[in-house]
MMTF fields as JSON, N, C-alpha, C and O atoms, coordinates in Angstrom:
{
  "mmtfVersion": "1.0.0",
  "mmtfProducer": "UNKNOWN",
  "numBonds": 499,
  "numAtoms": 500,
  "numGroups": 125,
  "numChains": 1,
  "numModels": 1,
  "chainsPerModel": [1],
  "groupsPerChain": [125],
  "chainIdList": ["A"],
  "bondAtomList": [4, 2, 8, 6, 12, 10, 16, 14, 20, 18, 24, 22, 28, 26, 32, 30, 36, 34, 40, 38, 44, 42, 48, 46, 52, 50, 56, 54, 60, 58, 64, 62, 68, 66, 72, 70, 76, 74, 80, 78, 84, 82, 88, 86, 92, 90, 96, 94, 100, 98, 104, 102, 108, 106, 112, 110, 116, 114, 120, 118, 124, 122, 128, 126, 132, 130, 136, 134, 140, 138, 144, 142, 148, 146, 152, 150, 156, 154, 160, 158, 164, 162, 168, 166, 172, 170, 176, 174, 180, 178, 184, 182, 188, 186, 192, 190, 196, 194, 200, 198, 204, 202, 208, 206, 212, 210, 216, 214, 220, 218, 224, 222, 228, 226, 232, 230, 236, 234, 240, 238, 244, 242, 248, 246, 252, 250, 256, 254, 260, 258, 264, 262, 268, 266, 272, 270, 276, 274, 280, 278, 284, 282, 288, 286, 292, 290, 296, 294, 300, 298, 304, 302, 308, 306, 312, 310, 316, 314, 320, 318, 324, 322, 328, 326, 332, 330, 336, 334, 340, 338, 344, 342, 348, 346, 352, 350, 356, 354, 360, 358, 364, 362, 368, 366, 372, 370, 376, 374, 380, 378, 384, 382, 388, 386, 392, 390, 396, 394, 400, 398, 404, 402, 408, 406, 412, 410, 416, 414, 420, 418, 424, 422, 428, 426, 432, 430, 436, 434, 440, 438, 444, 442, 448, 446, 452, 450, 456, 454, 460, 458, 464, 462, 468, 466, 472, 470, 476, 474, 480, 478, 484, 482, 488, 486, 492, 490, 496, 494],
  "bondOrderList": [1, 1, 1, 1, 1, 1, 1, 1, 1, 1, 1, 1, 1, 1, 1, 1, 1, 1, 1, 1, 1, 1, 1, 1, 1, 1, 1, 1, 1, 1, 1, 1, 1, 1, 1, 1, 1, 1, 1, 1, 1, 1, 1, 1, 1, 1, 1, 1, 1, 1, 1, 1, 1, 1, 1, 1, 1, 1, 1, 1, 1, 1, 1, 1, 1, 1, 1, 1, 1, 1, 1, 1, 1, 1, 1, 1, 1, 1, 1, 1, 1, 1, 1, 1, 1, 1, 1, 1, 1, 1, 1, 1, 1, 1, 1, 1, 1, 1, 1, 1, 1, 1, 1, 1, 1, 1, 1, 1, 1, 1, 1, 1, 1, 1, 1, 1, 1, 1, 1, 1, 1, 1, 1, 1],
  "groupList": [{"groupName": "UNK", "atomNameList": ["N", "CA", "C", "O"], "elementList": ["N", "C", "C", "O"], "formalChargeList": [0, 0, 0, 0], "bondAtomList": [1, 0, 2, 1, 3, 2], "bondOrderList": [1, 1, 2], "singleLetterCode": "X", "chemCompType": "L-PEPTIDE LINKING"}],
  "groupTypeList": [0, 0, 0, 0, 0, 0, 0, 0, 0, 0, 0, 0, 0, 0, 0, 0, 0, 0, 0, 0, 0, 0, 0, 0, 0, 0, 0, 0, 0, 0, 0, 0, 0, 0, 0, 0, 0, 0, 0, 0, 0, 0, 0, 0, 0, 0, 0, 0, 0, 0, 0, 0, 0, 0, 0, 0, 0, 0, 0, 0, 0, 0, 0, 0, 0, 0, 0, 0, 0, 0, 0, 0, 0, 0, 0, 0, 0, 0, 0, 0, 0, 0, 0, 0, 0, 0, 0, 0, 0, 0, 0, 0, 0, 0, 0, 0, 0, 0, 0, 0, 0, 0, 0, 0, 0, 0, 0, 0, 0, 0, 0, 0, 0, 0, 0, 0, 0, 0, 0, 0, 0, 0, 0, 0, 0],
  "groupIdList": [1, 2, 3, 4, 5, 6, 7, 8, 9, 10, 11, 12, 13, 14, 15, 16, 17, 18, 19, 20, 21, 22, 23, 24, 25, 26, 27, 28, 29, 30, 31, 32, 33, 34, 35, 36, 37, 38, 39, 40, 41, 42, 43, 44, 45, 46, 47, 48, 49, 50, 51, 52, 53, 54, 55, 56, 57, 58, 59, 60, 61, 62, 63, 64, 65, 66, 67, 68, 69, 70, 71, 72, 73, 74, 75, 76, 77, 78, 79, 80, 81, 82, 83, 84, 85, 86, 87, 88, 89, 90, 91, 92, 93, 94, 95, 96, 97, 98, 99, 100, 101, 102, 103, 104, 105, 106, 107, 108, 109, 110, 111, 112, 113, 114, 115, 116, 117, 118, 119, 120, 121, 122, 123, 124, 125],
  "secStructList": [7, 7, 7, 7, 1, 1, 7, 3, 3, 7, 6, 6, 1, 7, 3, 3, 3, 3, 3, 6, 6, 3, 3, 3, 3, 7, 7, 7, 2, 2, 2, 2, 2, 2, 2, 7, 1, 3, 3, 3, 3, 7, 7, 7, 7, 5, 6, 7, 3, 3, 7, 6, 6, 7, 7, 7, 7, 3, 3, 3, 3, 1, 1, 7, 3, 3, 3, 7, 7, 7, 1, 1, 7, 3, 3, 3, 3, 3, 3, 7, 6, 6, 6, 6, 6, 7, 6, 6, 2, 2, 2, 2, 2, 6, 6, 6, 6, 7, 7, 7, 3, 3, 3, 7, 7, 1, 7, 7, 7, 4, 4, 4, 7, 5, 7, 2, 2, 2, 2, 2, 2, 2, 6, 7, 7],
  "xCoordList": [16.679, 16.37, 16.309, 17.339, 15.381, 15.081, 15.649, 15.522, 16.474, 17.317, 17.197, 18.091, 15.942, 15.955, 17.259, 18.241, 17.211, 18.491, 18.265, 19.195, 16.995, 16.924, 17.289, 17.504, 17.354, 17.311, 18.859, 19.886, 18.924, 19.744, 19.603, 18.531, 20.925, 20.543, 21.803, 22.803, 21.143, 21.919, 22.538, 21.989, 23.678, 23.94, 23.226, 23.844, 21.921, 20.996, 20.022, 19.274, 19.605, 19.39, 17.681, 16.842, 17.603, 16.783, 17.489, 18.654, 16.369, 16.556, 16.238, 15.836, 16.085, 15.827, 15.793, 16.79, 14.732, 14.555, 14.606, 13.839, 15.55, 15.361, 14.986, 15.283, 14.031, 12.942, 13.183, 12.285, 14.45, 14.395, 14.853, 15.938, 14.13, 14.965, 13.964, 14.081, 13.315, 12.559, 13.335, 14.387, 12.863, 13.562, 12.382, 11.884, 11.997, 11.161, 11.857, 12.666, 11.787, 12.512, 11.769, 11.022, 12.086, 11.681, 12.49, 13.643, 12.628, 13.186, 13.176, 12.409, 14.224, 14.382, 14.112, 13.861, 13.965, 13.762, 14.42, 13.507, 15.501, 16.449, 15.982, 15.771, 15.655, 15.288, 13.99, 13.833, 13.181, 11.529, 11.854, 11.262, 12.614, 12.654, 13.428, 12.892, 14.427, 14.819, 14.187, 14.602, 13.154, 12.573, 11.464, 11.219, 10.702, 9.674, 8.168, 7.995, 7.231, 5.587, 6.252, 7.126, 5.547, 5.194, 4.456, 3.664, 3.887, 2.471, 2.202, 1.043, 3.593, 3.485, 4.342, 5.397, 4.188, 5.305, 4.914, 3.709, 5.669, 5.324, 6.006, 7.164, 5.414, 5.603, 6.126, 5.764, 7.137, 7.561, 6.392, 5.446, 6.371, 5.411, 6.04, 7.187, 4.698, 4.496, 5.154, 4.594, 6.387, 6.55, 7.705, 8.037, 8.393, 9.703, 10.46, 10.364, 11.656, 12.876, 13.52, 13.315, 14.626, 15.374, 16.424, 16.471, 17.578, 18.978, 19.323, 18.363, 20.573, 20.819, 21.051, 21.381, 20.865, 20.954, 19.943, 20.554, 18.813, 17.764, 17.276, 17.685, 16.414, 15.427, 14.431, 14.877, 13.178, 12.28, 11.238, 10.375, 11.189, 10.044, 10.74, 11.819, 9.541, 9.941, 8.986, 8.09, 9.756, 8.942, 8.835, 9.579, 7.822, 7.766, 7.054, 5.964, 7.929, 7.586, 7.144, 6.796, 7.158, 6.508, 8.17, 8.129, 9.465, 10.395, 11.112, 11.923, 10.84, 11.525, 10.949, 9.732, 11.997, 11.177, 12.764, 13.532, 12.911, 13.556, 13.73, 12.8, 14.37, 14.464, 14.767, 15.64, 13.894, 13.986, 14.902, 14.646, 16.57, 17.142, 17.344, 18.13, 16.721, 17.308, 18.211, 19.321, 18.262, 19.659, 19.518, 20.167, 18.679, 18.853, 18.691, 17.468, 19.235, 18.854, 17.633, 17.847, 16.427, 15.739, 13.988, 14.143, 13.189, 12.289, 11.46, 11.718, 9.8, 9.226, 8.241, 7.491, 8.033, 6.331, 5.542, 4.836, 5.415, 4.77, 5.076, 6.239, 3.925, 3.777, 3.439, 3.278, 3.308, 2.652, 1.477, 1.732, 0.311, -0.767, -1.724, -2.45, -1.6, -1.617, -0.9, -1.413, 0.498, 1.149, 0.446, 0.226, -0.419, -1.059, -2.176, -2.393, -3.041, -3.83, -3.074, -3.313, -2.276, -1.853, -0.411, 0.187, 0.343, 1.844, 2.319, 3.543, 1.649, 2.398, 2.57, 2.861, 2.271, 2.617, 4.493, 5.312, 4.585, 6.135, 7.021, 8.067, 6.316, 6.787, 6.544, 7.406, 5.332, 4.673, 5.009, 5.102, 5.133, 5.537, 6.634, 6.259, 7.894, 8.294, 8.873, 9.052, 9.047, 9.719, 8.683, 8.801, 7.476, 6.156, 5.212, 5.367, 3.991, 3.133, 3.426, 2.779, 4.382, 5.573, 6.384, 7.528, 6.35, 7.142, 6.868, 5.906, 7.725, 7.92, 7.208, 6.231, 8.1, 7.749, 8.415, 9.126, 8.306, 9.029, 9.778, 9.268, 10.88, 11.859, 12.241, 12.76, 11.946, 12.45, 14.133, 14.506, 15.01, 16.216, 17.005, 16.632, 18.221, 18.752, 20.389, 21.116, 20.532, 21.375, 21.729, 20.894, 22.698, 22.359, 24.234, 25.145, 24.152, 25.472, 25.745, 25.679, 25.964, 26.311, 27.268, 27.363, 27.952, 28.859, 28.433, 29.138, 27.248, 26.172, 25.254, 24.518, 25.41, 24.698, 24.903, 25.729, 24.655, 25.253, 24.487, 23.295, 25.338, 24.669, 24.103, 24.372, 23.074, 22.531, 23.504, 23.401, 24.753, 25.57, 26.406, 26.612, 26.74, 27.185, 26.686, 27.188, 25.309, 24.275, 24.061, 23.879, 24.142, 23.994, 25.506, 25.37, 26.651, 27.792, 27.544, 27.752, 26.982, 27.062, 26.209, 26.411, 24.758, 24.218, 24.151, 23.095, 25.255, 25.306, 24.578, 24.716, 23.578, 22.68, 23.396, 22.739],
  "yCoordList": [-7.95, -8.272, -6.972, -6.307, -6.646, -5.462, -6.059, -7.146, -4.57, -4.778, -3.391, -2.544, -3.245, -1.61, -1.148, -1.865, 0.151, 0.807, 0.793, 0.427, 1.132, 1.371, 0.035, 0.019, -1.112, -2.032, -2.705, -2.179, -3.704, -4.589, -6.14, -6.74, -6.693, -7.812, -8.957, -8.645, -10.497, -11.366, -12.369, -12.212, -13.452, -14.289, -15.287, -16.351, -15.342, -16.288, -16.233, -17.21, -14.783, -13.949, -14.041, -14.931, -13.101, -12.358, -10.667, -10.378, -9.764, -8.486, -7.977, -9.062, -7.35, -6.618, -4.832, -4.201, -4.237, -2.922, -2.81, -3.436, -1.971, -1.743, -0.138, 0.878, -0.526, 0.962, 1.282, 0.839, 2.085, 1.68, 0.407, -0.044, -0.28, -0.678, -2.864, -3.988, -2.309, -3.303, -3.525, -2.952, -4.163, -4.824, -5.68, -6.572, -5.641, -6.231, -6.988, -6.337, -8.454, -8.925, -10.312, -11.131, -10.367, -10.747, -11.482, -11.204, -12.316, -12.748, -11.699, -10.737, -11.955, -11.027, -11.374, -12.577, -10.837, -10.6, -11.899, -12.721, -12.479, -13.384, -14.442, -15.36, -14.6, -15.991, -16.321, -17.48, -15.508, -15.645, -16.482, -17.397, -15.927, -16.162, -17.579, -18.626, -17.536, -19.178, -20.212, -21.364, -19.941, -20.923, -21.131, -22.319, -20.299, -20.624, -19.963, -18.992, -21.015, -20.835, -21.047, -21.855, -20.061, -20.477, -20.704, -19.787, -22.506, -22.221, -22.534, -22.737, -22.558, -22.392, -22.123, -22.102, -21.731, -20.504, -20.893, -20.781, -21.427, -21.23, -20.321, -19.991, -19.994, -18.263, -18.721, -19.841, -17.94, -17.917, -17.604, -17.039, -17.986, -17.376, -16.106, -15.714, -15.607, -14.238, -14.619, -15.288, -13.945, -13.827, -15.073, -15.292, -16.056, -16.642, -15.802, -14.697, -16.487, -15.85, -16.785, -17.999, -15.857, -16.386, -15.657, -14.452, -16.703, -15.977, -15.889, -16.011, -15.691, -15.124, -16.916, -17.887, -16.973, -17.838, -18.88, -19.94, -18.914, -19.344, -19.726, -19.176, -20.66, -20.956, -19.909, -18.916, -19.471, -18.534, -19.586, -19.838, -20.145, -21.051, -21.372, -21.165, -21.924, -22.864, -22.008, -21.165, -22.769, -22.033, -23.177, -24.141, -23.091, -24.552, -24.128, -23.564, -24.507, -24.0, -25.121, -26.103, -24.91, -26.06, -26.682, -27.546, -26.283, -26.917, -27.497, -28.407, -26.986, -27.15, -26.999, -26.879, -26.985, -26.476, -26.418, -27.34, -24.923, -24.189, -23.357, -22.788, -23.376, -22.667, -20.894, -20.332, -20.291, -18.598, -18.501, -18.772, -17.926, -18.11, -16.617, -15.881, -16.097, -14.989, -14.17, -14.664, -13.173, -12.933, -11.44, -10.395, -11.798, -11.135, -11.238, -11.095, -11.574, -12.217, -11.122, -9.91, -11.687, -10.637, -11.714, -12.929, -11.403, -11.567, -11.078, -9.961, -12.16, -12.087, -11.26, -11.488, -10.249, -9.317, -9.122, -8.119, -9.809, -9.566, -10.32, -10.485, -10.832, -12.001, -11.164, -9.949, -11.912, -11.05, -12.272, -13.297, -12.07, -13.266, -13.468, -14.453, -12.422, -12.54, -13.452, -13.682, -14.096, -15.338, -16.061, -16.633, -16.675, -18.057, -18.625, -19.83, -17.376, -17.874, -17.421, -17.961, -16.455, -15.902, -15.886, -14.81, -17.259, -17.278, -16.784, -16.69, -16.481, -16.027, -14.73, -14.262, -13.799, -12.65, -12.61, -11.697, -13.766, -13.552, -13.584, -13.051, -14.195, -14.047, -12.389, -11.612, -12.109, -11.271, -9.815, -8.743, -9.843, -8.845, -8.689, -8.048, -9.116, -9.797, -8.809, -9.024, -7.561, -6.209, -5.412, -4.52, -6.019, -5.146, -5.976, -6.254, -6.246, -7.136, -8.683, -9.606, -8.695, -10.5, -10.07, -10.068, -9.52, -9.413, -10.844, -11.524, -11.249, -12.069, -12.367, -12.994, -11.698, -10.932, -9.726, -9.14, -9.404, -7.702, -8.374, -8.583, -8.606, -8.779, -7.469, -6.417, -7.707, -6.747, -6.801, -7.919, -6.084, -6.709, -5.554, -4.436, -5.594, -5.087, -4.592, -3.623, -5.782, -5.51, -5.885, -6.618, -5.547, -6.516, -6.536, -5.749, -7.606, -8.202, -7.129, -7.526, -6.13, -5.72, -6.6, -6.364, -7.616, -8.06, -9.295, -9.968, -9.601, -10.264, -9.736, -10.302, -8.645, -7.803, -7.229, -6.377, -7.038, -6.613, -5.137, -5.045, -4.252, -3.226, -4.0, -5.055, -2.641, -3.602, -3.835, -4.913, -2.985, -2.519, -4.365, -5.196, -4.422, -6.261, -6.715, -7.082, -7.181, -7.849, -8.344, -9.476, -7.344, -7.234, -7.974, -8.513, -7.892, -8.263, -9.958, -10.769, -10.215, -11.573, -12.565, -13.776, -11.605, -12.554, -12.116, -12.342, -11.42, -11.117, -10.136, -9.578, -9.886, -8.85, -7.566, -6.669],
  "zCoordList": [-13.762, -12.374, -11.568, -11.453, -11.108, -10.176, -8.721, -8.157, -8.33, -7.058, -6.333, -6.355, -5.658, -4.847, -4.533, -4.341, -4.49, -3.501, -2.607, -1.888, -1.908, -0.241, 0.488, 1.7, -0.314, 0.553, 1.064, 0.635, 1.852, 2.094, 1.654, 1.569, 1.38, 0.788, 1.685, 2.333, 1.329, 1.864, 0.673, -0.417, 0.724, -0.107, 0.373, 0.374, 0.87, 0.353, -0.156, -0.147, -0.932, -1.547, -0.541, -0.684, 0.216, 1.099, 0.963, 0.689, 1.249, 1.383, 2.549, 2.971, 3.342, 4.569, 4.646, 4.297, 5.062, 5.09, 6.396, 7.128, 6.846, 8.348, 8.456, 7.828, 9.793, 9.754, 11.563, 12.279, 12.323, 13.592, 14.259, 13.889, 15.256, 15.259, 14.967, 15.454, 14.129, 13.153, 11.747, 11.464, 11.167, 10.193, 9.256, 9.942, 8.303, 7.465, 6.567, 5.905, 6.273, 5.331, 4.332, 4.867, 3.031, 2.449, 1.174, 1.505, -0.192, -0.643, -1.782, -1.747, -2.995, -3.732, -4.803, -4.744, -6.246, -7.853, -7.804, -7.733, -7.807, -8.262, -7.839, -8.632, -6.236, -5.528, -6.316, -6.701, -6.544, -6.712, -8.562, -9.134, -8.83, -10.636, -10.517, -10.879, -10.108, -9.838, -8.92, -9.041, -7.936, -7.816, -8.615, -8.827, -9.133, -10.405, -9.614, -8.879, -10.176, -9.697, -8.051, -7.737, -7.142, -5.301, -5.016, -4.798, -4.671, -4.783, -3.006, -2.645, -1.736, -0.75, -0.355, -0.99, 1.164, 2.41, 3.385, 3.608, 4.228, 5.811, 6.258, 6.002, 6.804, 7.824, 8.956, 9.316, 9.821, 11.129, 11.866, 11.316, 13.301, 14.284, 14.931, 15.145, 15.16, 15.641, 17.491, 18.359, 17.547, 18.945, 19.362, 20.527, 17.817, 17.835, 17.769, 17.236, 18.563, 18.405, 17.559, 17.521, 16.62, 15.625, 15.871, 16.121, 15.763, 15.497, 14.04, 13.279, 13.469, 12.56, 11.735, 12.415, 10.643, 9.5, 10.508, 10.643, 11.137, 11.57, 10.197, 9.174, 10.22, 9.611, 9.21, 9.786, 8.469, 8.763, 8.331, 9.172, 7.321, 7.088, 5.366, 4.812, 5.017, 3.807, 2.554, 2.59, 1.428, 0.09, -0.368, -0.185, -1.029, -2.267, -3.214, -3.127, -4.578, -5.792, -6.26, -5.605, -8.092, -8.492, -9.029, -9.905, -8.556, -8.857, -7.659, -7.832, -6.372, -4.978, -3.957, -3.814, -2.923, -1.314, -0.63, -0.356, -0.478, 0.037, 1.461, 2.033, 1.674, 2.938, 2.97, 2.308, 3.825, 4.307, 5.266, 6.439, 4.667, 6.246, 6.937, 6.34, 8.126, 9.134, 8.731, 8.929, 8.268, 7.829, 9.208, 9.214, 9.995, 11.473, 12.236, 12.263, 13.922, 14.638, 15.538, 15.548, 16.23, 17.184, 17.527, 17.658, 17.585, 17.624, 16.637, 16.187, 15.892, 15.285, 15.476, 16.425, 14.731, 15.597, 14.507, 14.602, 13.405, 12.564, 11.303, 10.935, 10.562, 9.618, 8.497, 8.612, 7.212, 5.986, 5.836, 5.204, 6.414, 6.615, 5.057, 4.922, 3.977, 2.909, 1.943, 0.848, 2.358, 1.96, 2.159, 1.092, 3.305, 3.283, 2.347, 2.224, 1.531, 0.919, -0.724, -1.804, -0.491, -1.59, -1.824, -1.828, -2.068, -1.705, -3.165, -3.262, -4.214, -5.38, -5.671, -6.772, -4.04, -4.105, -3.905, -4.006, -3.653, -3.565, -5.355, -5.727, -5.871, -7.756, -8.037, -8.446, -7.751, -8.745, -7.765, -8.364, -6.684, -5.961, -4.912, -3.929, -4.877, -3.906, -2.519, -1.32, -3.503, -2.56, -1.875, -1.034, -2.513, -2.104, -0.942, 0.248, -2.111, -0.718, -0.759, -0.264, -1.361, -1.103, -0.142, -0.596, 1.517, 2.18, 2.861, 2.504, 3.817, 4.405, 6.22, 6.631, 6.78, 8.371, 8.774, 7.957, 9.631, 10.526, 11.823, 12.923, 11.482, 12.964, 14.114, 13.741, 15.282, 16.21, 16.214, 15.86, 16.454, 17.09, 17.777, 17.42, 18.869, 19.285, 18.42, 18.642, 17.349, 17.221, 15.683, 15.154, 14.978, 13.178, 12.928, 13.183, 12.432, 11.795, 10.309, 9.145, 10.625, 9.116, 8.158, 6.954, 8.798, 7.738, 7.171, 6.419, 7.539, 6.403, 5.491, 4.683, 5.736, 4.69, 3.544, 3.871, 1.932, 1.295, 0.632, 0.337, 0.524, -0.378, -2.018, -2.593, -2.366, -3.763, -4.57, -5.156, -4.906, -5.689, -5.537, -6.422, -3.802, -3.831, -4.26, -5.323, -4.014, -4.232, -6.006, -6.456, -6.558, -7.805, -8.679, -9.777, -8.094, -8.483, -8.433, -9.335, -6.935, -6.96, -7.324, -7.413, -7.621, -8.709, -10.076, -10.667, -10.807, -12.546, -13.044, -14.133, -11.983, -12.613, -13.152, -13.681]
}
């Protein structure tokens, strides 16, 4: 299971790169492999606000339909609009062009966040 270093991770297994005071976040190696084929995503809107363990939108594989939860609270400014026709970039790429959206925020809960080194403990990898 591939687990970047640069990144941040959540126990609902989402990752987050924060760049300033943006934040890009997306699901990880682990989520993508246990839910299976994605053959849809709904995307948050451009310009919601979400607080933290918010909703972001839904996944549906060919085993489930899951939920994307916030793992930051701020405003939405940006979608990955390549999910809608192409949601199996989240299997096949998920750290790359399987991102999710770009949250604005003022402020971030570090103690929902885990280094990869956590991250990696708590799912076996």
């Amino acid at each position: 299971m591939n687990v970047p270093s640069h990144l941040q991770y959540t126990k609902d297994h989402e990752w987050v790169s924060i760049n300033g005071s943006q934040a890009k976040v997306g699901i990880t190696d682990y989520a993508q492999d246990a839910l299976g084929d994605i053959v849809y995503i709904q995307l948050p809107e451009v310009g919601s606000e979400i607080s933290l363990h918010d909703g972001l939108g839904e996944i549906e594989s060919t085993k489930s339909v899951n939920d994307v939860y916030a793992p930051i609270a701020g405003r939405v400014v940006s979608i990955n609009d390549l999910l809608t026709a192409t949601p199996e970039l989240l299997n096949s790429d998920p750290y790359g062009d399987g991102w999710i959206c770009v949250v604005e925020f003022s402020t971030i809960d570090e103690s929902v966040l885990m280094s990869p080194e956590e991250y990696q403990a708590l799912t076996g990898a």
